[in-house]
Residue frames as qw, qx, qy, qz and C-alpha x, y, z in Angstrom:
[[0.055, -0.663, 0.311, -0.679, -4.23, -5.10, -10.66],
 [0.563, -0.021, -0.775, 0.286, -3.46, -6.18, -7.36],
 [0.541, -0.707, -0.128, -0.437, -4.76, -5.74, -3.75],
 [0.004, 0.335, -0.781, 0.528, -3.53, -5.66, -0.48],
 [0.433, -0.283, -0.813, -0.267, -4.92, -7.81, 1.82],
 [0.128, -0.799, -0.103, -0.579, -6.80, -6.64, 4.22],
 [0.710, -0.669, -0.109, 0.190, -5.25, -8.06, 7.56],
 [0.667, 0.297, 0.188, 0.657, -2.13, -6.59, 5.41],
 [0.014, 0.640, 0.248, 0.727, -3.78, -3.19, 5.51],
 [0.697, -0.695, -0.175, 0.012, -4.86, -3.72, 9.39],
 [0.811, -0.184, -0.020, 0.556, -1.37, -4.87, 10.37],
 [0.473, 0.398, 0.354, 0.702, -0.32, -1.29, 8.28],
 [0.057, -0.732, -0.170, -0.657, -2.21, 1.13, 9.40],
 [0.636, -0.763, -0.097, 0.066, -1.93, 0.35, 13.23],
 [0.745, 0.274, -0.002, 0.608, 1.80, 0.63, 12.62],
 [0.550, 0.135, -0.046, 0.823, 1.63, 4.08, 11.58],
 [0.309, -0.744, 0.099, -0.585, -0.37, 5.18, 14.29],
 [0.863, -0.385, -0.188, 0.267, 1.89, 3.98, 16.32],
 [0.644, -0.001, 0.038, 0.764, 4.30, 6.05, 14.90],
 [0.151, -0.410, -0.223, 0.871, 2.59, 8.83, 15.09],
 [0.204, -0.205, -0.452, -0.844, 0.75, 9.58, 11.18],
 [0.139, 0.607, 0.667, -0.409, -2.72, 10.68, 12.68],
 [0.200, 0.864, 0.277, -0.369, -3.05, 13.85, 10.53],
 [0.737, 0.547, 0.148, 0.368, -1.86, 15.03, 7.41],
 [0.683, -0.319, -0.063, 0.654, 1.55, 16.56, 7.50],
 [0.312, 0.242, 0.383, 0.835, 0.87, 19.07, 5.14],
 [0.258, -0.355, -0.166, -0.883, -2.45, 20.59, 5.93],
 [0.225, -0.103, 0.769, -0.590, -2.81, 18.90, 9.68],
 [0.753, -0.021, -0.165, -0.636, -6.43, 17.42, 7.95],
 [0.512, -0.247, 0.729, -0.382, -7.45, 14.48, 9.85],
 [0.778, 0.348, 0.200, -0.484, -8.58, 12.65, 6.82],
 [0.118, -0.572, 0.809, 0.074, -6.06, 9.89, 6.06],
 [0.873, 0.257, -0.048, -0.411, -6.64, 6.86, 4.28],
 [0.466, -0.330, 0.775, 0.272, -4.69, 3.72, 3.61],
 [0.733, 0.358, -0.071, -0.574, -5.25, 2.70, 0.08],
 [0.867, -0.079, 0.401, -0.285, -5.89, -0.62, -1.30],
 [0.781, 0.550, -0.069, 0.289, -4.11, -1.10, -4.39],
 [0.584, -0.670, 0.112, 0.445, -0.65, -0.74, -3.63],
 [0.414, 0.879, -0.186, -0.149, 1.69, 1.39, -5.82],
 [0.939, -0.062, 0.172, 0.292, 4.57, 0.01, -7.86],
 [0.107, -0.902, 0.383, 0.169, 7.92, 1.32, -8.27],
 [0.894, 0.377, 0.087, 0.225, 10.08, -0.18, -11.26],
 [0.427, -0.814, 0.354, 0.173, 13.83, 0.03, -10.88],
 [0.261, -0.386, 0.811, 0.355, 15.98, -0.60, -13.48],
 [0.313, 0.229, 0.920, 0.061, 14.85, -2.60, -16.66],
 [0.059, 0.138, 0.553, 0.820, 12.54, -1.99, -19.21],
 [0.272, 0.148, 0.442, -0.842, 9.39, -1.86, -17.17],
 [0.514, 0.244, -0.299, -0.766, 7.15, -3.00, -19.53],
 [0.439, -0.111, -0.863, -0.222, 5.20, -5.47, -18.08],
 [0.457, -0.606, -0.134, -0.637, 2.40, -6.52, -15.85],
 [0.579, -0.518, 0.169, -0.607, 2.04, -7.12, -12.32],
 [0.860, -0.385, 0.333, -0.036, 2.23, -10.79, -11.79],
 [0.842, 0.446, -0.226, 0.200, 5.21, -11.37, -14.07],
 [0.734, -0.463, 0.028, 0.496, 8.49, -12.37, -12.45],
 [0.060, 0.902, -0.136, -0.406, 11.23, -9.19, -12.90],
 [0.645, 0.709, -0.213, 0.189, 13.67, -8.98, -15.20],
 [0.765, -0.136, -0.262, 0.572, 17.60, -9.68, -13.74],
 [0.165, 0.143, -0.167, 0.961, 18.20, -5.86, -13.60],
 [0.272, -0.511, -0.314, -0.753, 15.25, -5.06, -12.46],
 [0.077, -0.122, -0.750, 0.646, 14.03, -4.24, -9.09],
 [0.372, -0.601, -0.257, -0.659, 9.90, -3.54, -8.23],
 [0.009, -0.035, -0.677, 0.735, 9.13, -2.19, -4.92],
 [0.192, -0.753, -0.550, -0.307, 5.51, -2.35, -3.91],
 [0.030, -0.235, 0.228, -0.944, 4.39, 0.95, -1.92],
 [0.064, -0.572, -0.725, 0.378, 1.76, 1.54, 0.75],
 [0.088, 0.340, 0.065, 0.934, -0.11, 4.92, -0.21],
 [0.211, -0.645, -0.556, 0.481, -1.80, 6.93, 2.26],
 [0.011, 0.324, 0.287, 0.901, -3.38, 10.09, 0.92],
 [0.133, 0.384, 0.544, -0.734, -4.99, 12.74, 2.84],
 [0.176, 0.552, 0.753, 0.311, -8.37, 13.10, 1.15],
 [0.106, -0.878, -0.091, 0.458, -8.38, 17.40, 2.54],
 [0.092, -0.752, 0.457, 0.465, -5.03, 18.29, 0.04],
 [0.818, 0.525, -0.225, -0.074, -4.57, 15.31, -2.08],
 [0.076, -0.625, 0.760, -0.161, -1.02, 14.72, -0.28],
 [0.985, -0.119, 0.025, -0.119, 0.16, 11.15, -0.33],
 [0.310, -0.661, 0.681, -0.052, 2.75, 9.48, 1.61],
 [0.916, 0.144, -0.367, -0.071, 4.38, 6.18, 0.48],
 [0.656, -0.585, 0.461, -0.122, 5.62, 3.74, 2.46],
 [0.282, 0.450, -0.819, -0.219, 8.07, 0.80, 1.53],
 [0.892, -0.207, -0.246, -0.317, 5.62, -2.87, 2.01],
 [0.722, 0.222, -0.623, 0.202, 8.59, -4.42, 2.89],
 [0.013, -0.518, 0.355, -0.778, 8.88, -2.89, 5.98],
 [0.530, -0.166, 0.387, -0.736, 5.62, -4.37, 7.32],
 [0.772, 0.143, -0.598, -0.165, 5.84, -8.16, 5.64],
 [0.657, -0.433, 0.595, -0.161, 5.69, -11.05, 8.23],
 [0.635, -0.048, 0.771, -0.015, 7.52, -13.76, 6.95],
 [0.130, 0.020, 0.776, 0.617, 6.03, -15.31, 3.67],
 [0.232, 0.544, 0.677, -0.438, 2.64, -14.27, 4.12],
 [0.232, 0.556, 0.528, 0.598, 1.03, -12.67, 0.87],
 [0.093, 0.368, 0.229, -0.896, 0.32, -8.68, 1.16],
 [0.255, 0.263, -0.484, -0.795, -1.23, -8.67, -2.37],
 [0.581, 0.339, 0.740, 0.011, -4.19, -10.73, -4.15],
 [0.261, -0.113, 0.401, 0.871, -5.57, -10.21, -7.04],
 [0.184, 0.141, 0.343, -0.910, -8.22, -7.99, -7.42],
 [0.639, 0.002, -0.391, -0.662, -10.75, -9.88, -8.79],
 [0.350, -0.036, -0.894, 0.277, -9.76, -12.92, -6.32],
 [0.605, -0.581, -0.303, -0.453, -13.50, -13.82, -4.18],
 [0.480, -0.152, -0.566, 0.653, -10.79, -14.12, -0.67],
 [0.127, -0.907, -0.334, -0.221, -12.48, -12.14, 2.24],
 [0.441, -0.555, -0.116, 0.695, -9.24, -10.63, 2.82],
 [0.424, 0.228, 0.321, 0.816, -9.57, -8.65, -0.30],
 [0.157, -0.390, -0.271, 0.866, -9.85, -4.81, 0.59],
 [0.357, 0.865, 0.326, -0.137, -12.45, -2.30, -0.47],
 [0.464, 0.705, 0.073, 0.531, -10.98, 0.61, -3.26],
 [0.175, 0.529, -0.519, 0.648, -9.74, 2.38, 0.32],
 [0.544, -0.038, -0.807, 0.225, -8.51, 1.00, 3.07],
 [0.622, -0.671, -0.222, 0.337, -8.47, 2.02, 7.12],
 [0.466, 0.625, -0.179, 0.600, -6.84, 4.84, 7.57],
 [0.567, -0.013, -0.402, 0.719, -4.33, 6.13, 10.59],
 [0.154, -0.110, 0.067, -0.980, -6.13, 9.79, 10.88],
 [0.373, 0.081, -0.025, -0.924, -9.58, 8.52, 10.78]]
């Protein structure tokens, strides 16, 4: 399982309080989180495989930011791509000894 890293997660969460996510859209709780492990989204293809394998030709994986209000359980995803510089790595892997590698939750926009 992978990690974001954590200037990855910085770089992320100032974003989208920039854009405004301070509080949870659903139940206005102020208790917002970025989490560390980003979520994957398989597109196409048989899916069945892990993480650092290269896709399949039909296949597409998106990686997701999740942010999840810790009041309701709501969680917003975001597309990573959005917030990549360049070739920089978002991801390690989660056993990797790198102090960019993020706690189980990140910084979070509300809090």
């Amino acid at each position: 399982m992978a990690r974001w890293r954590r200037s990855f997660l910085r770089e992320v969460t100032a974003a989208l309080t920039r854009l405004g996510l301070s509080s949870c859209p659903v139940c206005d709780g102020g208790e917002l989180q970025v989490l560390a492990r980003p979520r994957v989204l398989h597109v196409g293809g048989r899916g069945a495989r892990g993480w650092l394998q290269p896709a399949a030709a039909d296949e597409t994986i998106e990686y997701l930011v999740a942010v999840r209000c810790y009041l309701c359980g709501h969680q917003l995803l975001f597309d990573a791509e959005q917030y990549r510089r360049g070739d920089e790595p978002m991801t390690i892997a989660a056993d990797a000894k790198d102090e960019e590698a993020g706690a189980d939750e990140g910084g979070g926009p509300g809090g």
